[in-house]
C-alpha positions in Angstrom: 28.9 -16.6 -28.7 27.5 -13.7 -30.8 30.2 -10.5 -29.3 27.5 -7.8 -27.7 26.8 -5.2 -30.0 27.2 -1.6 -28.8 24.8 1.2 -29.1 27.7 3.2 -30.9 28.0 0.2 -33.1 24.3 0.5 -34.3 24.7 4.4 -34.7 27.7 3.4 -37.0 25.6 0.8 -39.3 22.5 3.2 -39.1 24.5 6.2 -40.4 22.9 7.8 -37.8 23.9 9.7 -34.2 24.1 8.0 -31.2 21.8 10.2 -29.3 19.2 9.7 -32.3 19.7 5.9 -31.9 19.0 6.2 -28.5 15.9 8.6 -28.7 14.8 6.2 -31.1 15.4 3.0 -29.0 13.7 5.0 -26.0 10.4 6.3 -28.1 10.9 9.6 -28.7 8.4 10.9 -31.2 11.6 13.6 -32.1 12.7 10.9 -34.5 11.2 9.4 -38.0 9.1 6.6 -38.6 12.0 5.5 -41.1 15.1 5.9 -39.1 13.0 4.3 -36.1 11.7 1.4 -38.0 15.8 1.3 -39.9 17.2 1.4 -36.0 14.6 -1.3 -34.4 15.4 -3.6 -37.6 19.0 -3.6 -37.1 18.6 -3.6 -33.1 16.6 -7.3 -33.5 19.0 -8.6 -36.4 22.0 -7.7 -33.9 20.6 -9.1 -31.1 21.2 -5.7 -29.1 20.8 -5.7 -25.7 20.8 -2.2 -24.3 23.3 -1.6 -21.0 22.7 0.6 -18.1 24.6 3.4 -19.5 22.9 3.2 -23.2 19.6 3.5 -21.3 20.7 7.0 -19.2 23.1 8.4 -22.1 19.4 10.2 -23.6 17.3 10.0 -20.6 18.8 9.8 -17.6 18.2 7.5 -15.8 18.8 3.8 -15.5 15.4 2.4 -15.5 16.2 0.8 -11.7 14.5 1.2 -8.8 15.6 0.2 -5.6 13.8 -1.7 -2.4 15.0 -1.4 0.8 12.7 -4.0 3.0 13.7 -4.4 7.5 11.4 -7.2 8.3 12.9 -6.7 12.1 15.6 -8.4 14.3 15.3 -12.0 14.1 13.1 -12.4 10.8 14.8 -13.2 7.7 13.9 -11.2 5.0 10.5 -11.6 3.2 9.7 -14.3 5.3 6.3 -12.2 6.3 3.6 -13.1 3.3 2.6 -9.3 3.0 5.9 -8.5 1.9 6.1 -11.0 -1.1 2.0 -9.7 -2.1 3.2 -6.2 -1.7 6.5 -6.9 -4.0 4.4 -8.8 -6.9 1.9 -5.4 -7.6 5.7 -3.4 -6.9 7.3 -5.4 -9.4 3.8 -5.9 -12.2 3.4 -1.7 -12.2 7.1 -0.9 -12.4 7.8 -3.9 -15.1 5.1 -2.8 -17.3 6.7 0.9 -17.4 10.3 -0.4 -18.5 11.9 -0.5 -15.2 14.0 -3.1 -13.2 13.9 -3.8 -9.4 17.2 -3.9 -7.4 16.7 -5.4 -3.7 18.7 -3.8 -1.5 21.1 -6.2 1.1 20.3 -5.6 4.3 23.3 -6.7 5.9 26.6 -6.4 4.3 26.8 -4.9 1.2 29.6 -4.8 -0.8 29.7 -1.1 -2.4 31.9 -0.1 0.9 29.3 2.2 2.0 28.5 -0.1 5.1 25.3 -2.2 6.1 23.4 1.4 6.7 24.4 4.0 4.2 20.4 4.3 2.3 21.3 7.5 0.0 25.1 6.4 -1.0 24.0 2.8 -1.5 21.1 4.3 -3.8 23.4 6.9 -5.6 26.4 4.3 -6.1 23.3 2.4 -8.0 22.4 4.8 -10.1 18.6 4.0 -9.0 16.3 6.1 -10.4 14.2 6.1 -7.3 13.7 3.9 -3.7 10.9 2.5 -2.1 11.2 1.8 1.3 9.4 -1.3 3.2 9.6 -1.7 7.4 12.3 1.0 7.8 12.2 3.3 10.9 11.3 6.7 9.4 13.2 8.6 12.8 16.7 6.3 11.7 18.7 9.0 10.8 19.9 7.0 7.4 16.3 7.2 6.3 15.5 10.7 7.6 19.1 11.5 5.1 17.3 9.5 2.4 14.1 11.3 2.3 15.6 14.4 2.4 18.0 13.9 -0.6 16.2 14.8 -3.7 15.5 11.0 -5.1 12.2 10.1 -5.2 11.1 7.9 -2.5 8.1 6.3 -1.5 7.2 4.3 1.7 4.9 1.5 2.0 3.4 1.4 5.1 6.0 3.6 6.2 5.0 7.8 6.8 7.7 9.5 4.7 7.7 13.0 4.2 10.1 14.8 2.5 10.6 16.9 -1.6 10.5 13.9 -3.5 8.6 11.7 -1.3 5.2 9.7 -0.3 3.8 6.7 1.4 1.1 3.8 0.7 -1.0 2.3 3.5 -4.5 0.4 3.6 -7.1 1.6 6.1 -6.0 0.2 9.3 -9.0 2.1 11.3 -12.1 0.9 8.7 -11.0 -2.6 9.2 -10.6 -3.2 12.9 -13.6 -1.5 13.5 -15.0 -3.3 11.3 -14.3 -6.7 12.7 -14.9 -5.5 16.4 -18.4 -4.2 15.3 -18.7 -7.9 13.7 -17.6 -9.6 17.1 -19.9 -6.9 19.3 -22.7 -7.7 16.8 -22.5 -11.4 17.4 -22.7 -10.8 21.3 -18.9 -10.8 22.3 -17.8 -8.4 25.0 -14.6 -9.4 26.2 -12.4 -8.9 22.7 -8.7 -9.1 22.9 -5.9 -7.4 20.8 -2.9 -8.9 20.3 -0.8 -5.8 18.4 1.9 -5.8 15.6 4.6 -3.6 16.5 3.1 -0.7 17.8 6.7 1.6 16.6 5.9 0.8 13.0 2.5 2.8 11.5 -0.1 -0.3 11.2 0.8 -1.4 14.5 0.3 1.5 16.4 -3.4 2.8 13.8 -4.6 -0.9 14.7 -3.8 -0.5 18.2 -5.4 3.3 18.3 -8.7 1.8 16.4 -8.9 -1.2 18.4 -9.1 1.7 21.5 -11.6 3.6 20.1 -13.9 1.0 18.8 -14.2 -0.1 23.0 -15.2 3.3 23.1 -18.3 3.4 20.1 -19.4 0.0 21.3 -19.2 0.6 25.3 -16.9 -1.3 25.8 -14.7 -0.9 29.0 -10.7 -0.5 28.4 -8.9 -3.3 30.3 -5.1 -2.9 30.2 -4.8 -7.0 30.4 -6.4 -7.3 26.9 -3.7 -5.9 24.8 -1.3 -7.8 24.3 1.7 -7.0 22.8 2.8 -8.5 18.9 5.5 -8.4 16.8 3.2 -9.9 13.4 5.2 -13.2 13.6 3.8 -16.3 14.7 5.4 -16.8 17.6 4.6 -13.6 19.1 0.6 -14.4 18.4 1.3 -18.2 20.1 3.0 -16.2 23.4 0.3 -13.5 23.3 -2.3 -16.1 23.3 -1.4 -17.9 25.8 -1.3 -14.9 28.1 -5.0 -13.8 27.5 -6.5 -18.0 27.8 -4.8 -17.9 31.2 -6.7 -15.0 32.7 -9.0 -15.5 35.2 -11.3 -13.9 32.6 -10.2 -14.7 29.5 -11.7 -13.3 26.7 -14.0 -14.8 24.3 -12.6 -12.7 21.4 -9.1 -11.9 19.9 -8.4 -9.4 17.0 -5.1 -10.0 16.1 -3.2 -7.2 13.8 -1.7 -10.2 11.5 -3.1 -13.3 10.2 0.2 -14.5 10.4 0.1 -13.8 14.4 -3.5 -15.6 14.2 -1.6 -19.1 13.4 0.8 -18.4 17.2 -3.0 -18.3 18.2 -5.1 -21.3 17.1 -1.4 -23.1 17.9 -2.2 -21.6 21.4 -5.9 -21.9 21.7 -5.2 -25.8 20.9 -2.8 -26.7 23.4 -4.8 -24.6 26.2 -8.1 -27.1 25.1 -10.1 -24.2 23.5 -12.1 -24.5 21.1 -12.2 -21.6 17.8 -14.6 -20.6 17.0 -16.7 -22.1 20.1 -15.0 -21.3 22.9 -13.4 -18.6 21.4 -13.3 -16.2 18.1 -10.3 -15.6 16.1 -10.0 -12.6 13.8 -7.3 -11.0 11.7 -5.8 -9.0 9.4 -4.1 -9.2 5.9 -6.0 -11.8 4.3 -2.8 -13.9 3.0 -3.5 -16.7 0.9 -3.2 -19.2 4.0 -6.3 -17.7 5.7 -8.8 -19.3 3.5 -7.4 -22.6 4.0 -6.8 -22.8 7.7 -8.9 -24.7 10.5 -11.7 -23.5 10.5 -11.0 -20.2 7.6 -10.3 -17.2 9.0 -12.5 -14.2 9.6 -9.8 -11.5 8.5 -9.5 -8.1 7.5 -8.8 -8.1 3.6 -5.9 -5.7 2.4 -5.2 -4.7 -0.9 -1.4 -5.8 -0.3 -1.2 -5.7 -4.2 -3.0 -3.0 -4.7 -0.3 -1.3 -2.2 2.4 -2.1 -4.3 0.8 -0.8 -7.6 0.1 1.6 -5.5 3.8 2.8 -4.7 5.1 2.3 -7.9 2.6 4.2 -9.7 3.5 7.1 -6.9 6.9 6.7 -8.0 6.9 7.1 -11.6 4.7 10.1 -10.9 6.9 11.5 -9.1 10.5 10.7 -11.2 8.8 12.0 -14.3 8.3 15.0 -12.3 4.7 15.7 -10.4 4.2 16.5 -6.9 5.0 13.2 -4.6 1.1 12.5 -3.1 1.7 12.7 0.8 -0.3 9.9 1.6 -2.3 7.1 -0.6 -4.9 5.5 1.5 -6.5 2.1 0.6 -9.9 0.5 1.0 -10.1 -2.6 3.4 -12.8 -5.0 4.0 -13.9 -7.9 6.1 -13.7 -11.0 5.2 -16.1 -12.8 7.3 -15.1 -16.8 7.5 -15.3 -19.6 10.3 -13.4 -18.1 12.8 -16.0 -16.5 14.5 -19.1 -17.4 16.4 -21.3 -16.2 19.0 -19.8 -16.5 22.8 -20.3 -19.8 24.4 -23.1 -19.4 26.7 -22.2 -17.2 29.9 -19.5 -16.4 28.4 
């Protein structure tokens, strides 16, 4: 096996620095098209293989970004499809600008800073910057984060801080959307089952899901929320809770499509009928939805988009501009099988 070649090694052979090999190796224009094209000839012949210390010795930094992602107690990480969407735009606009991704442990990690030590675990790294996926913003390991001077920035997440910013989709447009799509087909008693309502969507889906009773005069009743964690199993128990009313409702915005599968499982095994007896509607638009029974009317995010988003926020802001406070993106609604007029009476 070929012994790794060192970028003091090529410096030697180039007859060159080893700051100029590494300028070179990095793109600086600082150097000449000769000794760049001499350096990059030898690099591929040699089979060189930069390490994290070549990379920073000129620049800096290590070209790593770490991801912190809390799904919640009792759900394994990335287990929620919105996380993996959100991860493939994170990894697409971060790997097209040179740099790695490091996952963060959750758990245990083995840098002896303990499971909950955000800005050591980041600075034992070396990361270049952090984004930050289904953290509390009040925990005081991410308030210490944010603080810090490393770049940061939260998807779905408010951070505010120097060096930070956050990512969300419209959580208003779309579940104002879909209730003036349910009110518009004749449906008066719509549900909510929530996500959690500590975490930003949770509690903007919530407020807009309230104030859209309000444009469409709609009366509040107390016994149509219904409260989600945007797991299944919380949508199945929520479910079940609003068919057994004795007014159930013919509608049910749910603030997850994943939450939408507890319900059809519920809606089944109470003997009702979606879309006849009763509308389903949700939010995400993960790749399931089309393909369920019947396809599900949902609210379409950019989840993506939300990771280009953030990593595009976070170059920005580690080569040096202004951290945006907030990125907002466009939702819309996907309009499916799911929902129906109100069965007659109803």
């Amino acid at each position: 096996m070929r012994e790794r070649v060192t970028i003091r090694e090529l410096a030697r052979l180039s007859g060159v620095s080893v700051g100029t090999v590494s300028r070179a190796l990095n793109g600086y224009s600082d150097v000449s098209p000769e000794t760049r094209e001499r350096i990059m000839q030898l690099a591929r012949a040699l089979e060189y293989t930069p390490t994290a210390a070549a990379r920073m010795l000129v620049t800096q930094r290590s070209h790593v970004i770490g991801v912190f992602l809390e799904t919640g107690e009792g759900h394994p990480d990335l287990q929620h499809p919105f996380f993996h969407e959100v991860l493939v735009g994170i990894k697409h606009c971060l790997g097209e600008r040179g740099f790695d991704l490091l996952l963060f442990a959750s758990e245990q990690p083995g840098n002896g800073f303990g499971p909950h030590s955000y800005e050591k675990r980041c600075r034992h790294h070396n990361v270049d910057g952090a984004v930050l996926m289904g953290v509390d913003p009040e925990d005081e390991e991410t308030r210490r984060l944010v603080r810090s001077t490393l770049p940061c920035v939260g998807v779905d997440v408010a951070l505010h801080g120097p060096s930070t910013g956050y990512v969300i989709s419209d959580n208003r447009t779309g579940i104002l959307a879909a209730m003036r799509h349910l009110h518009e087909l004749g449906h008066r008693r719509i549900a909510h089952v929530t996500g959690l309502v500590e975490t930003r969507p949770g509690a903007e889906r919530l407020r807009a899901y309230r104030d859209a009773l309000r444009e469409l005069g709609l009366g509040y009743r107390d016994e149509y929320v219904a409260y989600g964690d945007f797991y299944v199993e919380s949508g199945r128990a929520a479910a079940a809770r609003l068919l057994a009313l004795d007014e159930p409702p013919t509608a049910i915005v749910a603030a997850s499509d994943l939450m939408v599968l507890g319900v059809l499982r519920a809606a089944a095994e109470a003997g009702v009928s979606v879309p006849g007896d009763l509308s389903v509607v949700g939010f995400d638009d993960i790749q399931l939805a089309g393909h369920l029974h019947p396809p599900l009317t949902t609210v379409r995010q950019d989840k993506a988009g939300l990771g280009r988003a953030a990593g595009e926020a976070l170059v920005a802001c580690i080569e040096g501009a202004d951290a945006p406070a907030v990125t907002t993106l466009p939702v819309e609604l996907i309009v499916r099988e799911s929902t129906a007029p109100p069965p007659a009476g109803g």
